[in-house]
KOLGU-4560 file (N, C-alpha, C; in nm, 3 decimals, padded with zeros to 5 digits):
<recs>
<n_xx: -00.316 n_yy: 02.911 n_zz: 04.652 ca_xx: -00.324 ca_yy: 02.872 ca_zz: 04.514 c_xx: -00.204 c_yy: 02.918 c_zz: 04.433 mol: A seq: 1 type: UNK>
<n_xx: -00.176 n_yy: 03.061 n_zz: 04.471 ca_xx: -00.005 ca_yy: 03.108 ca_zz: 04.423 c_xx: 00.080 c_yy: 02.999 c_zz: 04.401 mol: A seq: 2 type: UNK>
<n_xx: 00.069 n_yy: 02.965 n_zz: 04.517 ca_xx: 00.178 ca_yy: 02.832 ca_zz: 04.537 c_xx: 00.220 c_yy: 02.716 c_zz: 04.458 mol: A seq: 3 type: UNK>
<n_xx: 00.072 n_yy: 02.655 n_zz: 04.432 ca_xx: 00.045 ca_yy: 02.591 ca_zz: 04.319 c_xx: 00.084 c_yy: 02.597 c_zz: 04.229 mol: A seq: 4 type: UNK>
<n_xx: 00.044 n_yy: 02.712 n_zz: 04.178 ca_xx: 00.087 ca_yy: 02.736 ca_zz: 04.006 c_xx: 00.273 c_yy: 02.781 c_zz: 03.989 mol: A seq: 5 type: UNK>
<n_xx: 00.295 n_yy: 02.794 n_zz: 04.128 ca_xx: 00.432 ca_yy: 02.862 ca_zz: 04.095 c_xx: 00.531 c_yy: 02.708 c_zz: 04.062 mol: A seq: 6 type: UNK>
<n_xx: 00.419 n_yy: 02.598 n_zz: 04.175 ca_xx: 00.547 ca_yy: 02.471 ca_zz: 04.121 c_xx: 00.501 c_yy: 02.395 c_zz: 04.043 mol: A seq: 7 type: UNK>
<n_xx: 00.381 n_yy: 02.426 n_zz: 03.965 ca_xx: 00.366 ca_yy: 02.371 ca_zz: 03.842 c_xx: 00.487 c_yy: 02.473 c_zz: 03.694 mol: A seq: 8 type: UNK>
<n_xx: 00.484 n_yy: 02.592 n_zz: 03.751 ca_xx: 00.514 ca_yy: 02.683 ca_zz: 03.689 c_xx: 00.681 c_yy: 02.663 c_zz: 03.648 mol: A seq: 9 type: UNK>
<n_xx: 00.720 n_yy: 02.653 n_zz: 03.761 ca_xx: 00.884 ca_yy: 02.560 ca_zz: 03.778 c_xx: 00.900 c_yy: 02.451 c_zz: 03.679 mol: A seq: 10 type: UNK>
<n_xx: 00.843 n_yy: 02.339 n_zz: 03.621 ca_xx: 00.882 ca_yy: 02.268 ca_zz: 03.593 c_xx: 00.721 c_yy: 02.178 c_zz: 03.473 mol: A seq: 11 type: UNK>
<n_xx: 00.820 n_yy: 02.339 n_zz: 03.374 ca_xx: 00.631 ca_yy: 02.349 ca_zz: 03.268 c_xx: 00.653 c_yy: 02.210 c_zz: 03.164 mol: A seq: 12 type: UNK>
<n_xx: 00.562 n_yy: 02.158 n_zz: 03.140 ca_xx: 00.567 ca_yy: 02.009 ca_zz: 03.050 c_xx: 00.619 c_yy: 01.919 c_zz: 03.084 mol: A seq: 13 type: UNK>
<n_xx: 00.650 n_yy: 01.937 n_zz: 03.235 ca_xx: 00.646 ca_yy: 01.800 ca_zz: 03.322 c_xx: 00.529 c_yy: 01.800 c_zz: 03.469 mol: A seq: 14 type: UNK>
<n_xx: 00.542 n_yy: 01.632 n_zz: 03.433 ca_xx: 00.390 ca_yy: 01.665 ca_zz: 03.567 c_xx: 00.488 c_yy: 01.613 c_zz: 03.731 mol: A seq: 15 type: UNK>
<n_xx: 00.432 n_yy: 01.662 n_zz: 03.815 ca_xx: 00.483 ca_yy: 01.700 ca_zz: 03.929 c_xx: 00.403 c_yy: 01.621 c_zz: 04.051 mol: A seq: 16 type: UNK>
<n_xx: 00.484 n_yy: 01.497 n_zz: 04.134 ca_xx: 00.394 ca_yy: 01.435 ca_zz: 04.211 c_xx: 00.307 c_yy: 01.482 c_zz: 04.287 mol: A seq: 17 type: UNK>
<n_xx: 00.167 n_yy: 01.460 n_zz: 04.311 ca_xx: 00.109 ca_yy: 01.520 ca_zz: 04.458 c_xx: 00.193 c_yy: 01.569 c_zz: 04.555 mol: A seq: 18 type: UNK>
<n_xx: 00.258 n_yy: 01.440 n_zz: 04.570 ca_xx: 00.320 ca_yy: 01.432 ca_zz: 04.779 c_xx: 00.439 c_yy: 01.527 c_zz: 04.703 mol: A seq: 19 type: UNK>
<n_xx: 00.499 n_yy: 01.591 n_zz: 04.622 ca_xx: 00.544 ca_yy: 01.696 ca_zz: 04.625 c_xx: 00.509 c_yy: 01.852 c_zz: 04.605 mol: A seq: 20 type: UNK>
<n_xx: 00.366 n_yy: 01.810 n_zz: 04.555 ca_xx: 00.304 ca_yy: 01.949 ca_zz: 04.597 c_xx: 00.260 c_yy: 01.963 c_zz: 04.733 mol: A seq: 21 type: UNK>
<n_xx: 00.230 n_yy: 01.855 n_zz: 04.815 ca_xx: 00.232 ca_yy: 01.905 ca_zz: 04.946 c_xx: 00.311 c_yy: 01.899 c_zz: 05.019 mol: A seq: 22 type: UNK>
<n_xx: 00.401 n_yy: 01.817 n_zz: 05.025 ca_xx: 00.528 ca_yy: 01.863 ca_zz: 05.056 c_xx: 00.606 c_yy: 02.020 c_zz: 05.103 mol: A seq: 23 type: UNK>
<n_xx: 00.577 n_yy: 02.061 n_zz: 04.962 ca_xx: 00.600 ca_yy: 02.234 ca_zz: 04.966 c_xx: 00.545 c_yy: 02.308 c_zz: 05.031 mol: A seq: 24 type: UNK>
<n_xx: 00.437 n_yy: 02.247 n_zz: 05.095 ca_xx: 00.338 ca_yy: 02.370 ca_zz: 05.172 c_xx: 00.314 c_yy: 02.297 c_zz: 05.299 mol: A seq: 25 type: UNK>
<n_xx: 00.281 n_yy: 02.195 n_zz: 05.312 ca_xx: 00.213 ca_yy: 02.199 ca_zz: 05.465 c_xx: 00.305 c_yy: 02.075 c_zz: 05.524 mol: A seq: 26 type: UNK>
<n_xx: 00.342 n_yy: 02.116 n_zz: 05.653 ca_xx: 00.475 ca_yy: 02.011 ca_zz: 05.725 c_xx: 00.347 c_yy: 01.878 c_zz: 05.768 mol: A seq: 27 type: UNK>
<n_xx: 00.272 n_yy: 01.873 n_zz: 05.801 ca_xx: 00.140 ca_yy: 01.744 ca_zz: 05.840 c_xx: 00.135 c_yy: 01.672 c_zz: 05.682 mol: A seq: 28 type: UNK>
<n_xx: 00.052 n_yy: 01.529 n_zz: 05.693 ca_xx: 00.003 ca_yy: 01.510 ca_zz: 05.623 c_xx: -00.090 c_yy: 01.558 c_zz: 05.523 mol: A seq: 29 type: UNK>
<n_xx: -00.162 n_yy: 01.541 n_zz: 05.437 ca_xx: -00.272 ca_yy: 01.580 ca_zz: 05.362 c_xx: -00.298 c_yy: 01.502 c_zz: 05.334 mol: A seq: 30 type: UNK>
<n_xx: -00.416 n_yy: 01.462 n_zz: 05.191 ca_xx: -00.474 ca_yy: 01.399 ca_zz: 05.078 c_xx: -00.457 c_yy: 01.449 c_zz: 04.959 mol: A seq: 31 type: UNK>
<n_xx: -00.458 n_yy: 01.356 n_zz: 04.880 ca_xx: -00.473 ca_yy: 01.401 ca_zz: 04.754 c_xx: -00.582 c_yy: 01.464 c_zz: 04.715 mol: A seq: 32 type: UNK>
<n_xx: -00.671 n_yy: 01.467 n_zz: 04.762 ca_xx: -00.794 ca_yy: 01.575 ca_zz: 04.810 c_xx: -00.767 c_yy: 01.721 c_zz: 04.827 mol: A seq: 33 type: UNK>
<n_xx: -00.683 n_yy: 01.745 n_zz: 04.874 ca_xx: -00.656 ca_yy: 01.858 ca_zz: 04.922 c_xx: -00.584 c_yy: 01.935 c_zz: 04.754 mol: A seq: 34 type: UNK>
<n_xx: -00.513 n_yy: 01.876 n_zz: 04.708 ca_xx: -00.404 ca_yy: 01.919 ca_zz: 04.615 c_xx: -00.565 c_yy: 01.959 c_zz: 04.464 mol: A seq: 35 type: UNK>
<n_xx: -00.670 n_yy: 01.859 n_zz: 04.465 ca_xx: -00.753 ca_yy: 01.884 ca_zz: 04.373 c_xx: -00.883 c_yy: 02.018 c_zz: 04.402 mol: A seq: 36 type: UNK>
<n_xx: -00.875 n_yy: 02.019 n_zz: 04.505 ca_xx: -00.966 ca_yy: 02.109 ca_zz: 04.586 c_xx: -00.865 c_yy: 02.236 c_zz: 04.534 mol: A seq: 37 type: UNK>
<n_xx: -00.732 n_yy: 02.257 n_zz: 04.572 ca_xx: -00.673 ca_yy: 02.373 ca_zz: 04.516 c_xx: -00.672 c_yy: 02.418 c_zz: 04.350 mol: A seq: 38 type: UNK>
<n_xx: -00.649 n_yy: 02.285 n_zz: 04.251 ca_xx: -00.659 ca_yy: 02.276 ca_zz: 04.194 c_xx: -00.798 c_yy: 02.330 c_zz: 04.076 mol: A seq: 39 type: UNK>
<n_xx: -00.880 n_yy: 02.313 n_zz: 04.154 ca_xx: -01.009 ca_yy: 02.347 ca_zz: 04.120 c_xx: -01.036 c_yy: 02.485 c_zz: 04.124 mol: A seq: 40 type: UNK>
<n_xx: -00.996 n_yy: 02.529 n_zz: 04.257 ca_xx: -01.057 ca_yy: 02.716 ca_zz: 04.287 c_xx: -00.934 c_yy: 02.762 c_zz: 04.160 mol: A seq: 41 type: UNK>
<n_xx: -00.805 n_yy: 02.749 n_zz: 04.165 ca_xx: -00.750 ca_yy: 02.810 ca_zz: 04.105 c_xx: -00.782 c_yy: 02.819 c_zz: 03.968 mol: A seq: 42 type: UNK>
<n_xx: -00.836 n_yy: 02.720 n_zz: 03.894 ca_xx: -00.855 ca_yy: 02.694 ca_zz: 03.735 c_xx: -01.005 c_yy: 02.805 c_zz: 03.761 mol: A seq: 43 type: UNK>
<n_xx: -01.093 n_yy: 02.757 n_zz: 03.821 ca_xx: -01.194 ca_yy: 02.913 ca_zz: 03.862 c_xx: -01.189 c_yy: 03.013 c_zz: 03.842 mol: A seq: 44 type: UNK>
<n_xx: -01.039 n_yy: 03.024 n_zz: 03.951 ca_xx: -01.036 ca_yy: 03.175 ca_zz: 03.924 c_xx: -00.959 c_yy: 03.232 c_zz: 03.847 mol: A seq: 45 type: UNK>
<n_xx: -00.871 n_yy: 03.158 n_zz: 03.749 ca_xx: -00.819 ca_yy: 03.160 ca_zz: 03.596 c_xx: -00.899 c_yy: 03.222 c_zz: 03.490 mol: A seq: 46 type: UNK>
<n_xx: -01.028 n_yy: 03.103 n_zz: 03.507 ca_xx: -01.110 ca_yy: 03.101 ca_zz: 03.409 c_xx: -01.223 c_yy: 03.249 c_zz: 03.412 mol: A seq: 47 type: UNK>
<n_xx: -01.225 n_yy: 03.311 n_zz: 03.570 ca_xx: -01.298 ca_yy: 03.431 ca_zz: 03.540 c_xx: -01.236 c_yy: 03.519 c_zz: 03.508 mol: A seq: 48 type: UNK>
<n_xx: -01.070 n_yy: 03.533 n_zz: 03.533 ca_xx: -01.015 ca_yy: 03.629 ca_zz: 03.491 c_xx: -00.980 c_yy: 03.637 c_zz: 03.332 mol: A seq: 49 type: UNK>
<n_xx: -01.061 n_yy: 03.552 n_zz: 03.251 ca_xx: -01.053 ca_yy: 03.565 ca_zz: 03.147 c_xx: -00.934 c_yy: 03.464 c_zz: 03.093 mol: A seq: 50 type: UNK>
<n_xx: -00.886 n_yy: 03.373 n_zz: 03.169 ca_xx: -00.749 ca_yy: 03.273 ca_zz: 03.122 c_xx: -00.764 c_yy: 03.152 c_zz: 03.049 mol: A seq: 51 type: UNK>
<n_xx: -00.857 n_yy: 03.131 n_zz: 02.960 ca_xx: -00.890 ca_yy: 03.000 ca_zz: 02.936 c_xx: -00.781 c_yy: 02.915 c_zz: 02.934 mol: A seq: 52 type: UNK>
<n_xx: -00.672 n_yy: 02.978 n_zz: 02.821 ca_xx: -00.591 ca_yy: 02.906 ca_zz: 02.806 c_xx: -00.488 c_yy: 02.827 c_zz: 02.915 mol: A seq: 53 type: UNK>
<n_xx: -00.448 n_yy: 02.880 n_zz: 02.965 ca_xx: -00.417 ca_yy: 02.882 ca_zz: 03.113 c_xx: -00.504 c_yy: 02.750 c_zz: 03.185 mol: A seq: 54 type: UNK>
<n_xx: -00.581 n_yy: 02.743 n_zz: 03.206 ca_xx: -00.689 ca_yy: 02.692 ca_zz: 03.266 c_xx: -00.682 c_yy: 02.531 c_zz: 03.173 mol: A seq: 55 type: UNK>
<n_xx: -00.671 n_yy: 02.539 n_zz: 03.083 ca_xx: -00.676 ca_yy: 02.438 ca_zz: 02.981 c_xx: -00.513 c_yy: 02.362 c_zz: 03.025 mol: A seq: 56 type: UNK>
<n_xx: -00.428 n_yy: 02.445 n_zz: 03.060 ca_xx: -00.266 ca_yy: 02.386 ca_zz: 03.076 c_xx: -00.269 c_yy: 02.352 c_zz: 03.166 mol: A seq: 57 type: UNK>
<n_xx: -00.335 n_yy: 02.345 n_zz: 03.283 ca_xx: -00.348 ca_yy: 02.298 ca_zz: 03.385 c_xx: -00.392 c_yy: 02.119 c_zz: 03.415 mol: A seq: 58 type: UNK>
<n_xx: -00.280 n_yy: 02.010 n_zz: 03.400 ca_xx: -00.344 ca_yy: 01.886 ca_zz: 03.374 c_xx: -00.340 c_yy: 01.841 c_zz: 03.457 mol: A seq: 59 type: UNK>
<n_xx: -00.426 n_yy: 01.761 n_zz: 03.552 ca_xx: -00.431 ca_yy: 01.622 ca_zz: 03.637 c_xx: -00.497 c_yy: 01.492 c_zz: 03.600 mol: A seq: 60 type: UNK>
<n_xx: -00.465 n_yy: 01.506 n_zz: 03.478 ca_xx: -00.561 ca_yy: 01.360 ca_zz: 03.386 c_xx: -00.456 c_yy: 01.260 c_zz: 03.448 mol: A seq: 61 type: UNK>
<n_xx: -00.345 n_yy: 01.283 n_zz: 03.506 ca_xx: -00.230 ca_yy: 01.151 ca_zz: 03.530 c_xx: -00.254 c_yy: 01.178 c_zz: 03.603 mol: A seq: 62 type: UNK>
<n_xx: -00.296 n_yy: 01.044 n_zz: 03.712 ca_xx: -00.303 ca_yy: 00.964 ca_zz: 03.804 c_xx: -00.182 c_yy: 00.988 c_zz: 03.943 mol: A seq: 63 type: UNK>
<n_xx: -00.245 n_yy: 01.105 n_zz: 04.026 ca_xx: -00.125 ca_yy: 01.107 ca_zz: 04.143 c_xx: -00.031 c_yy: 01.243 c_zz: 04.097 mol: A seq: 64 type: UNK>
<n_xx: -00.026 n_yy: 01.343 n_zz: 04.003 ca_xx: 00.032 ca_yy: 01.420 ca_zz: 03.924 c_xx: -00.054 c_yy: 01.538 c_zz: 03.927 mol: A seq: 65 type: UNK>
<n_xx: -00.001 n_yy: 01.643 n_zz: 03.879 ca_xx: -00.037 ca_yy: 01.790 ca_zz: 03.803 c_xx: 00.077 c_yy: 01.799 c_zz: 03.749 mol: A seq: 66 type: UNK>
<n_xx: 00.028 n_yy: 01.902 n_zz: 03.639 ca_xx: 00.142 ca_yy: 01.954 ca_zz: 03.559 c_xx: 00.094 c_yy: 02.039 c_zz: 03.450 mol: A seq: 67 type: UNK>
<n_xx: 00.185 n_yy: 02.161 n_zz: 03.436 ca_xx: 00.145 ca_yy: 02.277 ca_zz: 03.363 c_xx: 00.208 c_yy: 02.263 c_zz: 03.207 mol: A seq: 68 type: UNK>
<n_xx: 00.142 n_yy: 02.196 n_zz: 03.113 ca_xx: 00.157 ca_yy: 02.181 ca_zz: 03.010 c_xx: 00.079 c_yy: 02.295 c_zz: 02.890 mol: A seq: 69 type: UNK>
<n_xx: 00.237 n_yy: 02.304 n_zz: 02.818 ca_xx: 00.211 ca_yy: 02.469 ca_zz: 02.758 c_xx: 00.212 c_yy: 02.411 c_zz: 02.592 mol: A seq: 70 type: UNK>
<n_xx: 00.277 n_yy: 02.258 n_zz: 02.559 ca_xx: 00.309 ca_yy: 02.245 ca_zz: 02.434 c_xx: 00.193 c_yy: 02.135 c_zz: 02.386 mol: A seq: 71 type: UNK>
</recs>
């Protein structure tokens, strides 16, 4: 999940394709399944550590995308 947030973290108020978030991590295929499944535990475990906000910057409302929007 580190991972995640570090390349959303890279490149804050822009959204960032799937197939380049997996890209970064696993040499096989995946799904876009996979990238929301991470997506999910991590905003979790944001949200217990007390991060709402955080958790809230976290967008995949675009279609095929994430992206850590702070503005």
């Amino acid at each position: 999940m580190v991972w995640f947030f570090e390349q959303l973290a890279r490149s804050p108020n822009q959204y960032v394709p799937h197939v380049d978030l997996l890209d970064s991590v696993w040499d096989d295929p995946r799904e876009g399944s996979t990238i929301r499944g991470v997506a999910k535990r991590l905003r979790h475990r944001l949200a217990a550590a007390g991060m709402a906000d955080v958790v809230d910057a976290i967008d995949g409302s675009v279609s095929g995308f994430y992206g850590l929007i702070l503005v």
